[in-house]
DOPADO-591635 format. One record per residue: residue in one letter; x, y, z of N, C-alpha, C, O in turn; chain. Coordinates in steps of 0.2 Angstrom, whole numbers, padded with zeros to 4 digits, m for minus. Layout:
# DOPADO-591635
residuo n.x n.y n.z ca.x ca.y ca.z c.x c.y c.z o.x o.y o.z cadena
A X Y Z X Y Z X Y Z X Y Z A
...
This chain:
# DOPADO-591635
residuo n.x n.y n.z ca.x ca.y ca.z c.x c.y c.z o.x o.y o.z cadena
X 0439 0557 0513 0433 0556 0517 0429 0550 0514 0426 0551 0509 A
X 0428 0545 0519 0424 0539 0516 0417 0541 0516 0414 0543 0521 A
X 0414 0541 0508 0408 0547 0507 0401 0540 0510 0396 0541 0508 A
X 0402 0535 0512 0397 0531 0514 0396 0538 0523 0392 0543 0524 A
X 0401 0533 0528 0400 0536 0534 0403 0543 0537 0402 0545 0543 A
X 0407 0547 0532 0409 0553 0532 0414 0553 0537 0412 0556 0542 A
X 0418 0550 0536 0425 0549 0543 0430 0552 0537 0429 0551 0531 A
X 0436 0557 0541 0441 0557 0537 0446 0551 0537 0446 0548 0543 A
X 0449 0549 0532 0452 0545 0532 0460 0545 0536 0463 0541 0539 A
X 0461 0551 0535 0466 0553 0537 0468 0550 0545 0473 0547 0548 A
X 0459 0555 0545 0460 0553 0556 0459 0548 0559 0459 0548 0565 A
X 0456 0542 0553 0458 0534 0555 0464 0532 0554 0466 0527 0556 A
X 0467 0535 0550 0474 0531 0548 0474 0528 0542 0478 0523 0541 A
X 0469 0530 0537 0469 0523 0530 0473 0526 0527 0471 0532 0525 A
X 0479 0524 0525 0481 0528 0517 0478 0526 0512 0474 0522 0513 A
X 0479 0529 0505 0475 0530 0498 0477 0519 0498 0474 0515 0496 A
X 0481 0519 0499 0485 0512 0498 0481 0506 0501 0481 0500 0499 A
X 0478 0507 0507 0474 0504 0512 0467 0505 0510 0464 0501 0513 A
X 0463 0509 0507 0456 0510 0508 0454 0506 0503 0458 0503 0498 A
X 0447 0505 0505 0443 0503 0497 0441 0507 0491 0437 0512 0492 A
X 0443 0505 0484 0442 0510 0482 0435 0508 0477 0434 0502 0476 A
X 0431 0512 0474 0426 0512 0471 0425 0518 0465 0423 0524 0467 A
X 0425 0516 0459 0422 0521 0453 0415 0521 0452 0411 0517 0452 A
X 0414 0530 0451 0407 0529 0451 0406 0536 0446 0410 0541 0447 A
X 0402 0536 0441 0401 0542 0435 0408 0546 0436 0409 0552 0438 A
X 0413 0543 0433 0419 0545 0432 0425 0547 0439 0430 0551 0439 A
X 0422 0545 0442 0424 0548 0447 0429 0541 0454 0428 0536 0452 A
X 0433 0542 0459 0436 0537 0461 0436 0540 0468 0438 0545 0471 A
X 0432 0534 0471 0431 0536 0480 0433 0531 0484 0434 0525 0482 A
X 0435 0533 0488 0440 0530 0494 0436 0528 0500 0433 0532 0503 A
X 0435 0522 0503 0431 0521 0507 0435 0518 0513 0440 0515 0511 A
X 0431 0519 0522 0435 0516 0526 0436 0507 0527 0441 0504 0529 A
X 0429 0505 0525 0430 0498 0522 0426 0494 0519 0422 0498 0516 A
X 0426 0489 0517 0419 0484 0515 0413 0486 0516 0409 0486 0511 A
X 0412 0488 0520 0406 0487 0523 0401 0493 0520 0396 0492 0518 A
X 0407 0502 0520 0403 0506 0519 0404 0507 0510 0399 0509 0507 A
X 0410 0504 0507 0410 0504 0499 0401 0497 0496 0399 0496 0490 A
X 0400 0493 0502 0394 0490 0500 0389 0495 0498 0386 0496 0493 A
X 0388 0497 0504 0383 0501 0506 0383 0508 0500 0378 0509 0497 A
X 0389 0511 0499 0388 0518 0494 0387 0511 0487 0389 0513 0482 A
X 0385 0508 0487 0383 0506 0480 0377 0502 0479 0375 0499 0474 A
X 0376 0505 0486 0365 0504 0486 0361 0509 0484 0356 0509 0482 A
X 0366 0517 0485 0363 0523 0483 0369 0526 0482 0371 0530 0487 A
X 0373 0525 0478 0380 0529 0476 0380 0538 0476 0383 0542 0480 A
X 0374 0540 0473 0370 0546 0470 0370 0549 0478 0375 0553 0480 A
X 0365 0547 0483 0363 0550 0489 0370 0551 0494 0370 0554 0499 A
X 0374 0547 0493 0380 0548 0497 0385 0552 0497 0387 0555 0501 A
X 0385 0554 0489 0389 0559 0484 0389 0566 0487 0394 0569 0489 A
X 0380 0566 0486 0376 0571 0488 0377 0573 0496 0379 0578 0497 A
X 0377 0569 0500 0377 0570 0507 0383 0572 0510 0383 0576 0515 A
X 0388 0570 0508 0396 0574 0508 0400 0578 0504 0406 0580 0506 A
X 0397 0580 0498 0398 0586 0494 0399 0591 0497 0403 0595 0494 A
X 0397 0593 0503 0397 0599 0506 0403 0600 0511 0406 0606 0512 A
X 0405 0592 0512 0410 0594 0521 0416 0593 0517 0417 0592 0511 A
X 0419 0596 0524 0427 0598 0525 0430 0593 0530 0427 0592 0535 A
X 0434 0592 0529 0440 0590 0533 0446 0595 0537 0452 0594 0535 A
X 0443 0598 0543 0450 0602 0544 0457 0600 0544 0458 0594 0545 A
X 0460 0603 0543 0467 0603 0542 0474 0600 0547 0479 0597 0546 A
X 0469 0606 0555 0472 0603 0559 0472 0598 0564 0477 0594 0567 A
X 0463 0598 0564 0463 0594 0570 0458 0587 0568 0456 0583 0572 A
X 0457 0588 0559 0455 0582 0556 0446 0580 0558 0443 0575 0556 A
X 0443 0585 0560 0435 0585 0560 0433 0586 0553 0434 0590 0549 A
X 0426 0580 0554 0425 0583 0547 0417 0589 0548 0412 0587 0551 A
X 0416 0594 0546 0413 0599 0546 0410 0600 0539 0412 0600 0534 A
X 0402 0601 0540 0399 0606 0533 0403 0611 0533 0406 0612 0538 A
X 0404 0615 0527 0405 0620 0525 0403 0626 0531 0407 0630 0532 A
X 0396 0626 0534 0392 0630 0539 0396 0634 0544 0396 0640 0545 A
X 0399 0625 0546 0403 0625 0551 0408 0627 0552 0410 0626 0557 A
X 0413 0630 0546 0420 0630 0544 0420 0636 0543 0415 0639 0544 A
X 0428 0640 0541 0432 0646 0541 0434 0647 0537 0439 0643 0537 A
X 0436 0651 0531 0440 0650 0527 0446 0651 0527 0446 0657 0531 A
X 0453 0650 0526 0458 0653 0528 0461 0652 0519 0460 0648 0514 A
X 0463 0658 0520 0469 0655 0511 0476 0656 0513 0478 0660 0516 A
X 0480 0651 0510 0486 0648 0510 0488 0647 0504 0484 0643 0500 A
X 0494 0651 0502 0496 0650 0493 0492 0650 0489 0491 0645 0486 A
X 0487 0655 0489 0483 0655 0484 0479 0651 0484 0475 0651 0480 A
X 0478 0647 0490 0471 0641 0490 0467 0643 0495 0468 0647 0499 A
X 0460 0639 0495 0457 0640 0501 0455 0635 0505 0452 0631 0502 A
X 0457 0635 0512 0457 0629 0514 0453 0631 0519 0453 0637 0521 A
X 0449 0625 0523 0441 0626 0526 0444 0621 0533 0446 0616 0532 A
X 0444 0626 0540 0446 0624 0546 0437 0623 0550 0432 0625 0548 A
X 0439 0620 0554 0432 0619 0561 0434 0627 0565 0439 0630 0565 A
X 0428 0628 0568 0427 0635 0569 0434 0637 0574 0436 0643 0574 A
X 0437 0630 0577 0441 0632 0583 0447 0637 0580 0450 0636 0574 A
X 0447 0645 0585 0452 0648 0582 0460 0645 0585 0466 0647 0583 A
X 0459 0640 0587 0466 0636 0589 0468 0633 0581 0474 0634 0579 A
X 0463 0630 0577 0468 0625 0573 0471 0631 0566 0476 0630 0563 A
X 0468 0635 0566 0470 0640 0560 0477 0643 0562 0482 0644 0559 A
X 0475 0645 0569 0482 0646 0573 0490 0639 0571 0495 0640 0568 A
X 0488 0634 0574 0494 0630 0574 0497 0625 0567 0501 0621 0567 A
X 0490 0629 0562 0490 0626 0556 0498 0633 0553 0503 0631 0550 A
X 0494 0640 0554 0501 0647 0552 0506 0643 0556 0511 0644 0553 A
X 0507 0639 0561 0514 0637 0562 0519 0632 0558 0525 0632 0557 A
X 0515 0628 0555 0519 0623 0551 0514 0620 0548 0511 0614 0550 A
X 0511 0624 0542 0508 0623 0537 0511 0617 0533 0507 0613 0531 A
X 0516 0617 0532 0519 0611 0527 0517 0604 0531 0513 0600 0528 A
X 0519 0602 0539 0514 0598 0542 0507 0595 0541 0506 0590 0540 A
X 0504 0600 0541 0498 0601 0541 0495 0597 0535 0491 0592 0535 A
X 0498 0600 0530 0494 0599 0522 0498 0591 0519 0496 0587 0516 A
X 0505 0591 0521 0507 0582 0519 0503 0579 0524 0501 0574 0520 A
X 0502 0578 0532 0496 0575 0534 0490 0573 0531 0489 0567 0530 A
X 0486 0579 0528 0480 0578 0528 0481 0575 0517 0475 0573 0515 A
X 0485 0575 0514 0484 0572 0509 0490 0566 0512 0492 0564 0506 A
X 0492 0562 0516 0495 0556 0517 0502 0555 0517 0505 0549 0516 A
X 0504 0560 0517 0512 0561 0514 0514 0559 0521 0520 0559 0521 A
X 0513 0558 0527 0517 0558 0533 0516 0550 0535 0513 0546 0531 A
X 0519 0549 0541 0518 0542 0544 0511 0543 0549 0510 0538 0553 A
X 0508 0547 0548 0504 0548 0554 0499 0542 0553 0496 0540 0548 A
X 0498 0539 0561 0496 0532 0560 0487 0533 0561 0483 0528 0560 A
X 0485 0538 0562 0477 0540 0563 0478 0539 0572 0482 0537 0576 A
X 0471 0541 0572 0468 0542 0581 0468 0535 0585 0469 0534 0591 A
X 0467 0530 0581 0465 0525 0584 0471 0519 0583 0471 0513 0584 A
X 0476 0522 0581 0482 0516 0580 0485 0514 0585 0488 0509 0584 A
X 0484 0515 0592 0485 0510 0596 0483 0505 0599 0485 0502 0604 A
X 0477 0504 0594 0471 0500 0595 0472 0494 0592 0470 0488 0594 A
X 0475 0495 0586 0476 0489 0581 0473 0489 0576 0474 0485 0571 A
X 0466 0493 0576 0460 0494 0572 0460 0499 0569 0458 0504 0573 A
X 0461 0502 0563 0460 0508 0559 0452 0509 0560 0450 0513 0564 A
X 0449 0505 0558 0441 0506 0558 0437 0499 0559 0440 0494 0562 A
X 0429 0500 0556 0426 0494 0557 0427 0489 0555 0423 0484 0557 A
């Protein structure tokens, strides 16, 4: 999740390999582009802070507080869905989908790959 504008990366299409990345108090974040890795390093601290909280659904790639979210657990983990009872549903269908998606292991090209623009 680029922690400037809180977009999953996923659901624009950046892989780890494409994003901007930036070090901050040990730490290594991934941003959607220039513009917002400028930006998190005018208040690195309050960006940190303001997406600490959210989730990135699994299936349907929203990103959600915590508030807004469900817990489901899966092999011992706990993974945080958007309230829809659809995505927790077609997530128990092909959970292996799901979870190489959302950490970048698939071809999935994001939402807007038809466009020719991942993002801004």
């Amino acid at each position: 999740m680029c922690p400037s504008c809180g977009c999953s990366l996923v659901r624009l299409g950046i892989a780890e390999v494409q994003a901007v990345q930036l070090d901050h108090a040990g730490s290594t974040y991934f941003f959607c582009c220039q513009g917002c890795a400028d930006i998190f390093q005018e208040q690195p601290d309050h960006f940190v802070e303001e997406v600490k909280d959210m989730h990135v659904c699994p299936s349907c790639l929203a990103e959600k507080p915590s508030a807004y979210t469900v817990s489901v657990a899966h092999n011992g983990q706990e993974l945080r869905f958007c309230r829809c009872p659809h995505c927790a549903e077609v997530f128990a269908k092909d959970p292996d989908f799901y979870l190489d998606r959302l950490t970048g292991k698939t071809d999935f090209k994001g939402l807007f790959s038809e466009s020719g623009s991942a993002c801004c």
